[in-house]
N, C-alpha and C positions, 0 to 999 in steps of 0.2 A: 431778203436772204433766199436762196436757193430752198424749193420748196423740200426737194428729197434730202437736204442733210440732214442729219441727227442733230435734234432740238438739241440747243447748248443747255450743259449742266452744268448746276449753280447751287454752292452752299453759302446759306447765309449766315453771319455771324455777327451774334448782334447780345448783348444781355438782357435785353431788353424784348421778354415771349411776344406780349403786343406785335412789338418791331418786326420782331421777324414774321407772327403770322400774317400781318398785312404785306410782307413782301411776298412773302409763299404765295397769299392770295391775287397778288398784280400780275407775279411771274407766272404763276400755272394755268390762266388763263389764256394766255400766249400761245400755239400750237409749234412752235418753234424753238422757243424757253421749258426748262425745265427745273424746278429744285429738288434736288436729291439727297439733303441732307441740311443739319442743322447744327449748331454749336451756340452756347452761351459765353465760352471765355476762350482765351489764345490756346488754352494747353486742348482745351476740349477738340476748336478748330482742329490744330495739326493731327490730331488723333482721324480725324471726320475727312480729311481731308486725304491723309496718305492710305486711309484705305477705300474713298471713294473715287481718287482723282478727278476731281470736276475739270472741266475748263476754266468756271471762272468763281473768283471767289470775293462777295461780295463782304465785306471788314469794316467794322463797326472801329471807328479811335479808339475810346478809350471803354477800356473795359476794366471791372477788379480783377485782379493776378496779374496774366500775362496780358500785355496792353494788344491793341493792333499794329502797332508799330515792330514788338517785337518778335508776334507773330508773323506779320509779312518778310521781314529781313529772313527769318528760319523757311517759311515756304520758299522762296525765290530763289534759295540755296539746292534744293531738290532736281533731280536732273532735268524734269519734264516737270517745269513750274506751273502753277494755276496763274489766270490772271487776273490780278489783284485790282476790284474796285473798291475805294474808300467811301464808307459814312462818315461823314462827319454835322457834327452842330456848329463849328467853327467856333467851340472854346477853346479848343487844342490844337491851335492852329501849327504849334512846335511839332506834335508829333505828325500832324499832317505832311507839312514839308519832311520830314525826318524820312516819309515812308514815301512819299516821291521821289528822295535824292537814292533811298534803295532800290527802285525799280518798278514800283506799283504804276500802274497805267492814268490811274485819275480818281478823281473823288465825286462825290456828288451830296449836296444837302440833304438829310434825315425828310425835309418839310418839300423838296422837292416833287410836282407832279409826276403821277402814276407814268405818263406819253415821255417822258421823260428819264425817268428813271429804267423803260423799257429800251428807250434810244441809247442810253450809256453803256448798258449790258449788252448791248448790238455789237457797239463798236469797238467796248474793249476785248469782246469774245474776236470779234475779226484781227484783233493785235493792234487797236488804233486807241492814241491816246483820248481821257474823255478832262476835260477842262473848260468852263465856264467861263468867258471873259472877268464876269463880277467874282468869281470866285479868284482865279489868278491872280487881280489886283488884291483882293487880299490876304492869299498865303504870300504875295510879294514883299507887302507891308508890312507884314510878322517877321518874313527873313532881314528886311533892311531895319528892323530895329534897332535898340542900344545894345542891346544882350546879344547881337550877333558879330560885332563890332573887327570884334578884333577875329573873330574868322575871317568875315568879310576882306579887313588888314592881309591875313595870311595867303587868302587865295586871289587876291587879282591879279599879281603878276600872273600865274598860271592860266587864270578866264582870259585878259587880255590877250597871253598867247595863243590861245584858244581860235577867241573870234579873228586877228590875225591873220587867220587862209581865208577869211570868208571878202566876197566879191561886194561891192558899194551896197548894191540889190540885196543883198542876203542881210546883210548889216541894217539896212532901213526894217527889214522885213522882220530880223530877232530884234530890233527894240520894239517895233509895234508891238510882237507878243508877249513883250516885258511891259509894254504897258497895258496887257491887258485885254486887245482888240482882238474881235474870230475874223474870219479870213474875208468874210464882205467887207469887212473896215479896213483890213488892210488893205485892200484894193481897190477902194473909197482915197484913202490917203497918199498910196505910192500911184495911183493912178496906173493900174494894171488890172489883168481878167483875176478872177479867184483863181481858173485853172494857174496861171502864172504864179499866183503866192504859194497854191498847194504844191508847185516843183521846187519856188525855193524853199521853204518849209521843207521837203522831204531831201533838200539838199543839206537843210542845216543839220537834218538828223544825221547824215552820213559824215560829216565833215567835223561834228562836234561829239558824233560819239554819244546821241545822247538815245531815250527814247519818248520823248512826249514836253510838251511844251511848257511844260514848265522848269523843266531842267536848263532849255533853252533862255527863260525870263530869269534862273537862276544865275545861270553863267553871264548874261548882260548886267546884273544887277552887281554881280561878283566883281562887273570888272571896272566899274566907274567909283569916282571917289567918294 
């Protein structure tokens, strides 16, 4: 990151004090990161949140009262959004997908490395989706469950319209991330440079309207039988 901008600000929200002080302690170590704020539960968050405007706002699933899920849908609504990285334990894998199809940028595991967890608040403060191969394969699994079934039914026509406009290359390029693969594997498997998957990747995003790659493994999964 540019050394002269303004450390990105970051509230975390988490119910869990532990949780959040270890993340206070990761990110303010950082000269670049900053956390300005903190919250135990949804309602506390928007309180903390509209009158700190962070950048980015780091959302814990599930929480008592208001969840994160229904926290993020009400921030995202706001004219000049935070942007939303998910915690999750990957019990609640429902509300996970639930707050990807609203707009959150990505998630990351509770148990995930410090180097990591710093990478993710990088990219999603830059406006760039953050999604873990091994994680996507499984909020995939959750959405192509039984209990999804008959959404699945209702929206393929629509996903198959979707994919539709997209070129042979784009179509190879949104299954690999339906199945799961980061962009050295796709480019391992369609036999092209990374630079060449990250154009169609950023073509899928224009063409389908979405904003991060899992909305994109949504809509392929949406569309097959």
């Amino acid at each position: 990151m540019d050394s002269e901008r303004e450390p990105v600000r970051i509230v975390v929200v988490d119910d869990e004090q532990l949780v959040r002080m270890a993340l206070r302690l990761v990110i303010d170590g950082e000269p670049d990161l900053t956390v300005v704020g903190e919250a135990a539960d949804g309602d506390a968050a928007i309180a903390v949140v509209d009158e700190l405007r962070p950048d980015v706002v780091l959302m814990d699933v599930r929480m008592p009262g208001r969840d994160g899920l229904s926290t993020t849908r009400e921030l995202l609504t706001r004219p000049v959004p935070p942007r939303v990285l998910m915690l999750t334990t990957f019990d609640s894998d429902d509300l996970v997908l639930g707050a990807l199809r609203a707009g959150a940028l990505g998630f990351v595991l509770k148990d995930t490395q410090p180097p990591q967890i710093l990478d993710a608040v990088r990219t999603v403060a830059d406006g760039n989706p953050v999604l873990s191969p091994a994680a996507t394969a499984r909020v995939i699994a959750a959405a192509t469950g039984p209990q999804s079934t008959h959404a699945r039914d209702s929206s393929r026509e629509a996903a198959r319209k979707q994919l539709s406009a997209l070129t042979e290359r784009e179509r190879q390029t949104a299954q690999a991330i339906a199945d799961g693969l980061g962009n050295p594997e796709i480019a391992q498997r369609l036999r092209i440079s990374v630079a060449t998957v990250k154009a169609h990747t950023s073509s899928l995003f224009a063409k389908l309207a979405v904003e991060n790659r899992v909305q994109i493994a949504l809509l392929v999964r949406d569309a097959q039988d």
